[in-house]
Each structure stands twice: as C-alpha cells, then as structure tokens.
N, C-alpha and C positions, 0 to 999 in steps of 0.2 A: 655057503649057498651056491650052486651050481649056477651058470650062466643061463640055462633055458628057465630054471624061475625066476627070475629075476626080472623086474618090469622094466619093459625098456624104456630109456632115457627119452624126456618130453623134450622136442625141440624146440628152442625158440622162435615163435614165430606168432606175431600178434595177427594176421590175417587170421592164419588155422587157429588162434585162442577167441578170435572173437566171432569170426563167422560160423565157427563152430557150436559157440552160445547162440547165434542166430539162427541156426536151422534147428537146433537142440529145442529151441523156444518156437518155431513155427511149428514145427511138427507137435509136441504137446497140444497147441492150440488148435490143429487138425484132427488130431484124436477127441478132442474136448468139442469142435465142432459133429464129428460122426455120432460122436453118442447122443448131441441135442437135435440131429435130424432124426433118431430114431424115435423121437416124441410124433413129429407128423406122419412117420414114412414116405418123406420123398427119393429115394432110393439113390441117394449120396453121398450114402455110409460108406460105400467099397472105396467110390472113389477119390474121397476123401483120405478114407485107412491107408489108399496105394500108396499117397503121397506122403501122410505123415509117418506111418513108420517106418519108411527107409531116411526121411528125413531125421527124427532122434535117433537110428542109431549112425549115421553118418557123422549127428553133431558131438554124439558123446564121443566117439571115436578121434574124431580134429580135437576137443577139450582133453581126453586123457593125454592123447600125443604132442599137444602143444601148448606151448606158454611164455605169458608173455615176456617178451626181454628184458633184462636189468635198461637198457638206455633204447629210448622210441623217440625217431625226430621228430618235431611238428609236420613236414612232409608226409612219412611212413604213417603217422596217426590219423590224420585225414584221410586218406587214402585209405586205411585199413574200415574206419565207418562208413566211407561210400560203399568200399566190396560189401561190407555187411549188411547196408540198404540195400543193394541189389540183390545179396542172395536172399535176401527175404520176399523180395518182388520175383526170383523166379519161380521159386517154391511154391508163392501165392499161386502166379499162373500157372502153373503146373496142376494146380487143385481144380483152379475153374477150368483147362483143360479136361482132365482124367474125368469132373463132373459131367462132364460136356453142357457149364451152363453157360460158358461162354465159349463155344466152340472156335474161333477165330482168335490165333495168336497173336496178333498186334492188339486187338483189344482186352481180351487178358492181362498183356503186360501194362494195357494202360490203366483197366483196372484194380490190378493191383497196386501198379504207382500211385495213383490217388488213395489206393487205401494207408500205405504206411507211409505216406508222405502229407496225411488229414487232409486232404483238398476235397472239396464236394462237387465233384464230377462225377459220373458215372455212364458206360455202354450202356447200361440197364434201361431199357423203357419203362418196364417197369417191375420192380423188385417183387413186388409182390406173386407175380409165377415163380418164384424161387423158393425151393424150401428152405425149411428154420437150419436147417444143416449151415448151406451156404450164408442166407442172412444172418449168423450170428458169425462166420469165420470175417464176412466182409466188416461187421461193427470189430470184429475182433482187431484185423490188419489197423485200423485207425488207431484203437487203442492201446496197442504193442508202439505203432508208428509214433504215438505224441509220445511216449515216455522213453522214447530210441534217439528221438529228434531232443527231449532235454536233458538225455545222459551226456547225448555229444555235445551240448553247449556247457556241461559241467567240466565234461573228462577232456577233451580235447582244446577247446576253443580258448579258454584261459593261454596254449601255447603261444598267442598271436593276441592277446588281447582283447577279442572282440567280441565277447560275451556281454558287453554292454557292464553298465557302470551299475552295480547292486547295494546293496546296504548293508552295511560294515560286518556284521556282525554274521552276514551272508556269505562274505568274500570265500573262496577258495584260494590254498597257496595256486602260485602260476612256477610255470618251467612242466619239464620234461616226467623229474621225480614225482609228481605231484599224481601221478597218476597211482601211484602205488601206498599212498599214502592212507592210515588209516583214516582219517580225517577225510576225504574223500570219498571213500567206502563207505563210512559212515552215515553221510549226507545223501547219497545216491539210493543207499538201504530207507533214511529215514523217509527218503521223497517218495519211493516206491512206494512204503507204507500209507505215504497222506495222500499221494496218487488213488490207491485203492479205495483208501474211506471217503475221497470229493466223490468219485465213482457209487461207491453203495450210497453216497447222502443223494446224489443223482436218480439214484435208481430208486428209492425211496420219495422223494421227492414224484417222480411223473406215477408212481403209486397211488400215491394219495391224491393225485388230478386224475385219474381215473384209468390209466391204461393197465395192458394186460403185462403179467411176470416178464413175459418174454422182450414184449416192443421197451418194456419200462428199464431193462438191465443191456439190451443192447442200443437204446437210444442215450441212456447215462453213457454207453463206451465214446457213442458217435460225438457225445456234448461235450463230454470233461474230458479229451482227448481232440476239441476243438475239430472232428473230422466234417459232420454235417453229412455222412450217408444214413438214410432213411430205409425203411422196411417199407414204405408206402410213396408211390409218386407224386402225393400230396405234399410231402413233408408233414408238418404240422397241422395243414389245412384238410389233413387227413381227420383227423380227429376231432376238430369243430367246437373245440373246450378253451375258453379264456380261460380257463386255472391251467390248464396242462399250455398256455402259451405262455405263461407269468412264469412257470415253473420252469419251460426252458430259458427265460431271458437271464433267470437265477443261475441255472444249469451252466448256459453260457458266461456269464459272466465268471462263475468262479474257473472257468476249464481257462482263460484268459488272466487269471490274476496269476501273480509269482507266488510260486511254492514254498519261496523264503520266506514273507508274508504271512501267508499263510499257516506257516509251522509257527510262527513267532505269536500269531494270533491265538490259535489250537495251546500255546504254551501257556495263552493268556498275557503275552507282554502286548496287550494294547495298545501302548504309548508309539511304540515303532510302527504301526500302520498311521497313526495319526500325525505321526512326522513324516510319514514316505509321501515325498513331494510325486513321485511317477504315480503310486495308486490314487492320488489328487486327480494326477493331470490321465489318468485312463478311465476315471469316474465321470471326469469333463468332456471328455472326446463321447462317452455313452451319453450323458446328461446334454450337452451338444447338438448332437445330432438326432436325441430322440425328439428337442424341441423343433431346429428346424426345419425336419420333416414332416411334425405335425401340423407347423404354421402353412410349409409352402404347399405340401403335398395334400395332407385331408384323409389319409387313408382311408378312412372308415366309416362308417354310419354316423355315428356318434362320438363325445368327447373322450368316454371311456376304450370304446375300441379303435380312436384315432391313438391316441396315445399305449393302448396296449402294441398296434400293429406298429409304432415308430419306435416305441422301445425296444421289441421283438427284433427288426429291420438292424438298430443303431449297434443293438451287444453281440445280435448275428455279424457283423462288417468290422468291427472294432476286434473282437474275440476273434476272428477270422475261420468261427466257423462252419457257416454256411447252410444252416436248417434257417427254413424259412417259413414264414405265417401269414405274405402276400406277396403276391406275384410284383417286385418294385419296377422289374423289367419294363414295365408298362409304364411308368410313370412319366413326370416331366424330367428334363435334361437334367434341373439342377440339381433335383433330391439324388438323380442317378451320378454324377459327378462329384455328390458329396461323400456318396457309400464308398467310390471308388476310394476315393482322400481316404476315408477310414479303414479299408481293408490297406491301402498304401501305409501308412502308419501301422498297426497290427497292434498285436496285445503286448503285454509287461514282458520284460525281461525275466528268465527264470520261468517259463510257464508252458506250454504246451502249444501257443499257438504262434503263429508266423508274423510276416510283416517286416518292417525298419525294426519296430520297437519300440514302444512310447520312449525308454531310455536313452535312446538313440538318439530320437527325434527331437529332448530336452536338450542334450548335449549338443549340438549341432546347433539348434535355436541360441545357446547360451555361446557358442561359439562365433555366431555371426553377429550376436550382440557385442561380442569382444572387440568383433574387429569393425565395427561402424563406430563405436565409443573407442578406440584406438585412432580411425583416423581425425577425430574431432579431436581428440584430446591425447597426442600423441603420448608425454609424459606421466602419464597417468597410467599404472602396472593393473590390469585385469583379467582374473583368472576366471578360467570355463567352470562349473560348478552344475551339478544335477541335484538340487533339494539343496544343503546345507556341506556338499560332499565337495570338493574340486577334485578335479577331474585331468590326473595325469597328462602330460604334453603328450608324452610318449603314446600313449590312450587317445589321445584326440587325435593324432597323427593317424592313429591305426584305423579309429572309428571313420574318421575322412577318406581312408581309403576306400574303406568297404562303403562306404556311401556311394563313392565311385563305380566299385564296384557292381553295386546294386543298379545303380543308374543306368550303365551301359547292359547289362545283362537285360534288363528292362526295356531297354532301348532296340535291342539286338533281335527278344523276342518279337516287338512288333514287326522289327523290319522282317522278321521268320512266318509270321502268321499273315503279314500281307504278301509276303511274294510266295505264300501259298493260295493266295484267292480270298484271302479273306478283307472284309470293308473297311473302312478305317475304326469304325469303333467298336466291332468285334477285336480288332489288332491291337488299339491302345488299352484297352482295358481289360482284352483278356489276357494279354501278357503280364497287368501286373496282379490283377487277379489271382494264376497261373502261380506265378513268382511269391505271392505272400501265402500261399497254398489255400486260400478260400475257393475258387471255385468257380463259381456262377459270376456272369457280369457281362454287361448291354450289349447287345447284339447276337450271333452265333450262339454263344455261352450262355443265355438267357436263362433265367431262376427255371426249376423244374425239367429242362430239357437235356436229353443225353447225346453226348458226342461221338454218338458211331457213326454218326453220317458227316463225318469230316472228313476230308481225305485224309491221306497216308501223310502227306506233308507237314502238316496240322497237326496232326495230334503226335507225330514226332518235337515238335514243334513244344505243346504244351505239355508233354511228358519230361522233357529235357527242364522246362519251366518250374515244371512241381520239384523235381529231382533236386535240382541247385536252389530254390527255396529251402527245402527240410536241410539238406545238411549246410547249409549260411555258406553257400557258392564258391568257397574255396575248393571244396574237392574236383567241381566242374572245372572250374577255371585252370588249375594245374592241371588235368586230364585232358583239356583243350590243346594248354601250354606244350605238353609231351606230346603229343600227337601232333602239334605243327611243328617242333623244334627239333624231334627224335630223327625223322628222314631227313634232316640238313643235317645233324649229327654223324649220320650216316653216311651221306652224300661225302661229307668233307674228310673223314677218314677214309673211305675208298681212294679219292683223290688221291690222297698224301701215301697212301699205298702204291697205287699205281706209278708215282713220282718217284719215291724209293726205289721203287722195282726196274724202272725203265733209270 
C-alpha cells in the first residue's frame, strides 16, 4: 500500500482523545438542540448549527488522530478532565453567544459553567423568553455535566484514592492501568445505560403529574443529573401540582443515590441496599431534615403541604440539586443553616450530585470516633469503618486531606466573595453552596434569583467555586499550584543562567 493511503498514525495524547469526545458530544447535542427549536421557531436553529457542526467535526477529527497512551499520571489525568470541562463550557457559550441569548461573554461562561458543572444558578431572569432550542441545550449541559462529573470520579479519582469508600462489589481496580481496563469500560457503559433509564423513569414520572412532553424530559435531565435549571422562574411553583412536587422529591432523590446501588437493586440483589450503611445514613440526612423543618419552620398551610414543602426543601439540599417548591430564603436562620449543613454534606458516593459526600462524611465521623476512643483508652486497636467495611489508613490519610482540602477552598471562597462586596452570609454560604454545586443559598444567592447583577469579581469568584466542585478540586488546586510555582521556576533558572554566563 503506498504511503498517501495509508492512515495516518494516531498520536498519543489523552487531551486531544478526550476533549476531542467532549466537543464530538457537545456538538451532537447542539444539532439535537436546533432541530427541538424548530418545534417552536424561535429562530436558534442557525445559531446553534454554527456552533455544533464545526464542533463534531473538530471532535471526530482530535478522536481519529489521537489516543490515549499506554501509561497516563494521576497528574496528566486530572488535568486532561478539567481541559475537557472547559472545552465543553466554551462550546456552551459560544452557543448562547452565536444565539445572542446571552449576549455578554462573562455571563455565558458562567452559564454554561453552572450548566455542566449541575449547580442551579442562572443569568436568566427568566427562562421562559428563551426558546425550546436553548431551554432544552441548557437542561442538556447539566445532564451531559452529572454523568462527566461521575466518569471522572470512576476513571480518574481511584488514582488518589478519593472517590470515597463504596461497596465491595462496586470497587474499581485503582492505579494508572486501570483506566484501560475492560472492567472499567464496562461499568462506565453499564452506568451510562441506568443514567438513561433514572432519566426516562424521571421523565415519565412528572408525566404522569401532569406536565408537558417537553418541561417533563428536560426537567428529568435538570433532576437526575442533580442540576436544578428550570424552564420556568418559578421552578416548581411554576406548576402548582403536589403530585408533580412528590414526583420531583422521587426525582431528586434517586439523581442523589449511588449508581452502584442502584444497578445492584435493578439486578434485584436487594440484600446490598439493605446493608448499605451510607443509603441509611443519606435516607436520615432526607428524613432529618424533612422533620426538622417541618417542626421549626411550618412551611405550609397545612400538615400535608408542610411536610410535602420540607421533604421537597430536605432531598432538594441533600441531592444537591437545587429545583425548589418554596421560597426557604425567607425563612428563619435555623431551618436556613440546616439546608446549608445538608447541601455541605451532599449526596452518595458514585452518584451524580456534589457535596463532602455522605461516605465521606461517615468516614471522617468514624475517624474522629477513633481517635477520642484512642485517647481514653490508649491500648485498645480501633479501626475507621463505613457500614461493616474498614476503611484503609492509606484511604483515610487521602480522605483527610481532601477534607482539608475542601475546607480551605471553602474557606478561600468566602474570603473571595467578601472582598468582592459581598455580606457576610451571602460569603459563607454562598461559597459552600457554590462549592457543592447546588446553587441557591441566603442572602445574594437567594432561591429563584439570577446572578447577573453581581459584579465581575463575584461571579469569577463563584464560577472558579462550581469549577473545582464538579471535578473534586484537585485539578484546581494543581492549576493554582503551577501558576504560582511555574514563574519561580522560571525565575530561578534564569538566575542560574545568568550566573553560568557571567
């Protein structure tokens, strides 16, 4: 065979294998957008087409030519899923650009970041002047974003251990190989698949509570992709239906269970949910806080819609994700200090939505139990344990860091949002708010209200916050790391040049 037919040689290079599947998959999802605005004609078709089809064939082009390497560091892998969130947030805004429905480029990028990073923020006042074009690409970016955000805690995160502690029979191998493995593939295939079906039982579900084809299959993306963007600036209270707010509490709740769980239930081994000590303890954080918001708070007329609007409130805050059925912003201090707790804590390991982690947040608990029962009883050996599982040193080591990690990030943001002007409990809660990618939260950030009228320093601020949420803050924090460490690097070899030289 002569040399000109011959295809030429894929390089290695997991950026251009994987961003390449990321713009391969936005773009699809842009063309799949233009053809659902030609239901309404809002005249979003073009600009939508502009964006997507030079996006798939740019993506197939990076995938024909590149591939992933036999050995990827834990470094390079990180690093390769934040490029990949990003090129999918510019894409995004490129789309509401070229739409002109969000004409202003800092707000585009931030609404795309809330989109494929599930946080329920929005520029939008209200969605509802948008056509079905746009509102189905915006539910779309969420629900591309949850199942982006728990490939990377499948494929990557195992590198560092910090995927949180799962159930046996869930584990993934860990190391570098592991990504190539078919066992791997397998499970990322299988999740895809029961991703799609919580989606249509979603979409099926606000069906039968009465909404329309359209609100019913992109409000399933917004729910079981844990995002919380709405088609209406009502959110729920758009609609005025206790079936269709019971339906989301369902909705939300499963977009927040683990997928391992889940598949193991669908397989019918029931026994394994009824030992999963974490789906106990994320059933109790919902059952929790539906009660005591209904004792302290009162939401409602009545016993039935105090307790429909606290359950609604508790699996919205816990699932982390952010559709709402009363306005709690208004409430008193504690019920609002409680939600915070529970979007701080966040949904199941293995799942779609954000937060610590309930798994996290058992190990840690079982961790500090160790070492108050260590110092009373020095001689006595007690090991960390989530359910019936102990819980590697090495694992708790890592999990403590990232704890840390999470704290100061947390910590970092307020100090970001206050010395942007912002009051002190817009700052503390909307940073971790921000950070567990939910959204809305007291002050500023208030349930229903959009963030375009924040300054520039702000919503850098809580953009950088959703960011290092979705991808578990590692890829921030190295990108931090190199960018202060890179020009002293630089600095100090000039020197040693100069010194040589002279």
């Amino acid at each position: 065979m002569s040399q000109r037919g011959r295809s030429a040689p894929r390089r290695p290079s997991a950026v251009g294998s994987i961003c390449g599947l990321a713009l391969t998959v936005c773009g699809a999802g842009l063309l799949a957008s233009a053809a659902v605005d030609l239901t309404d004609g809002a005249g979003d078709a073009p600009g939508l087409l502009a964006v997507g089809l030079p996006a798939v064939a740019i993506g197939v082009v990076a995938r024909n030519r590149s591939a992933l390497p036999e050995h990827v560091s834990p470094r390079s892998a990180l690093r390769t899923a934040a490029v990949a969130l990003l090129t999918m947030i510019g894409t995004s805004a490129l789309a509401y650009l070229a739409t002109r429905a969000i004409p202003a480029v800092d707000e585009s990028i931030i609404e795309s970041t809330a989109g494929f990073t599930t946080t329920s923020l929005t520029v939008l006042g209200n969605p509802e002047h948008q056509g079905n074009g746009i509102l189905f690409w915006r539910a779309l970016t969420q629900w591309i974003g949850g199942f982006a955000g728990l490939a990377t805690v499948i494929a990557v995160l195992p590198f560092l251990g910090v995927g949180g502690p799962a159930p046996t029979k869930a584990k993934v191998p860990s190391g570098a190989k592991h990504l190539y493995s078919p066992h791997v593939r397998r499970i990322l295939r299988q999740y895809l698949e029961l991703y799609a079906m919580l989606t249509a039982l979603g979409t099926l579900l606000y069906l039968v509570g009465g909404m329309t084809p359209f609100d019913a299959v992109t409000y399933a993306f917004t729910t079981i992709s844990t995002g919380g963007f709405a088609n209406h600036a009502g959110s729920f209270t758009f609609f005025d239906s206790p079936t269709l707010e019971w339906m989301g509490v369902a909705g939300m709740f499963l977009g927040g269970l683990s997928l391992a769980l889940a598949w193991c239930a669908m397989r019918g081994r029931h026994q394994v949910l009824l030992r999963s000590r974490e789906l106990a303890a994320y059933c109790g954080l919902i059952a929790t806080g539906t009660v005591l918001i209904a004792v302290i708070e009162s939401p409602g007329a009545g016993l039935a819609e105090t307790l429909r609007l606290s359950a609604f409130t508790a699996t919205s805050a816990t699932s982390t994700t952010g559709h709402w059925a009363a306005d709690w912003a208004t409430w008193g201090s504690g019920p609002q200090l409680l939600i915070v707790a529970l979007v701080g804590v966040g949904a199941m390991s293995g799942s779609s939505g954000g937060g610590f982690r309930v798994a996290r947040a058992m190990a840690m608990l079982s961790f500090l139990r160790r070492e108050v029962v260590t110092q009373l009883r020095p001689h006595v050996t007690h090991l960390v344990r989530v359910g019936g599982e102990v819980v590697d040193e090495r694992m708790v080591s890592r999990m403590l860091g990232y704890q840390v990690l999470f704290l100061i990030t947390a910590a970092a943001g307020m100090l970001g949002l206050a010395l942007s002007g912002a009051d002190l409990v817009t700052a503390t809660a909307g940073a971790v708010s921000a950070l567990a990618t939910f959204g809305p939260a007291p002050g500023d950030l208030g349930v229903g209200r959009n963030i375009a009228g924040l300054n520039d320093e702000a919503l850098l601020v809580v953009g950088t916050l959703m960011f290092a949420g979705r991808v578990e803050l590692y890829p921030v924090i190295d990108g931090l790391v190199a960018a202060t460490t890179r020009p002293l690097h630089l600095a100090r070899q000039a020197r040693r040049r100069r010194r040589a030289d002279a």
